[in-house]
C-alpha positions, 0 to 999 in steps of 0.5 A, a space after each residue: 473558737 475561743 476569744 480574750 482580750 487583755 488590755 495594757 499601757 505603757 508611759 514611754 518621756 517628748 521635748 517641747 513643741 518644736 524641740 528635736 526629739 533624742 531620748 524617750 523614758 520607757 516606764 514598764 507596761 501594766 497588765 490590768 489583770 491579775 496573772 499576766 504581768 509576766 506578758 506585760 514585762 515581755 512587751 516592754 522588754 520588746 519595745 525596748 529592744 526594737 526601738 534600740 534597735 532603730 536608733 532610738 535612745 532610751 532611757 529605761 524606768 525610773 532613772 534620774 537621766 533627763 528625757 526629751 518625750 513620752 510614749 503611750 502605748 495602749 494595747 489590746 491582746 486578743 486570743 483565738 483557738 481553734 482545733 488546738 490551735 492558739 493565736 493572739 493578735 496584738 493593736 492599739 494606739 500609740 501617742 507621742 506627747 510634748 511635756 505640756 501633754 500635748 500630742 504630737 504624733 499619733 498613730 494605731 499599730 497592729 502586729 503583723 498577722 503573718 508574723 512568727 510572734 506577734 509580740 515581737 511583731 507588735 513592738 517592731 511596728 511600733 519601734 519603726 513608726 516612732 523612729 520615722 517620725 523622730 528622723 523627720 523631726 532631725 
C-alpha cells in the first residue's frame, strides 16, 4: 500500500461583520507541487460549479466586480493503492473571513468516502456547507 499527500489552497472574497453575504471571489487553488497543477485547476473548477449550483454567486479570479466574502480552503490529497487498486481521499479546513480577516465560519470538510469522485465529492461538500451558512445570514 502506497500513500501520498498533496497539500493545496485556495482564496475564495465576506462582507463586514454583519452584512449579508451575496458573492464570493473564487481565486485559483495552488498546487505546492511541481506537476500537479492540472488537479488544483480541476478542484477549483469544481468548486466553482458546485457552489453555482447551490445558488451561490461567484465571481471567478481576478475580475474588477466588487465582492462581499473570502473563502479559504486548505486541503490535502491522499492516495492509497492497493493490489492496483488507487484511491484518493480529499479533507481539510474551510474558512469564511470578513474583509477585516476575521472568521466568521469555519468548518472541516472531507469527500465522501463512498463517492464515485472523490474531487467532485470534496467541492460538493464544501459548496453545501458554505451555502447553509450564507442562507442562515439571509
Amino acid at each position: 500500500m502506497r500513500f501520498k499527500a498533496l497539500l493545496f489552497g485556495t482564496l475564495l472574497t465576506l462582507p463586514a461583520l454583519g452584512q449579508k453575504i451575496q458573492t464570493i471571489r473564487v481565486a485559483p487553488l495552488v498546487s505546492t507541487y511541481p506537476g500537479e497543477q492540472q488537479y488544483a485547476d480541476l478542484i477549483t473548477a469544481k468548486l466553482i460549479s458546485h457552489l453555482v449550483g447551490a445558488g451561490v454567486s461567484v465571481v471567478e479570479g481576478a475580475s474588477e466586480t466588487p465582492t462581499d466574502a473570502v473563502l479559504k480552503v486548505t486541503y490535502m490529497v491522499q492516495t492509497t493503492e492497493d493490489n492496483g487498486f488507487k484511491q484518493y481521499h480529499f479533507q481539510g479546513p474551510v474558512r469564511l473571513t470578513d474583509m477585516n480577516g476575521k472568521v466568521v465560519w469555519a468548518d472541516e470538510i472531507r469527500n465522501n468516502p463512498f463517492a464515485y469522485s472523490a474531487s467532485s465529492s470534496f467541492a460538493e461538500n464544501i459548496a453545501r456547507k458554505v451555502e447553509a451558512f450564507i442562507s442562515k445570514q439571509k
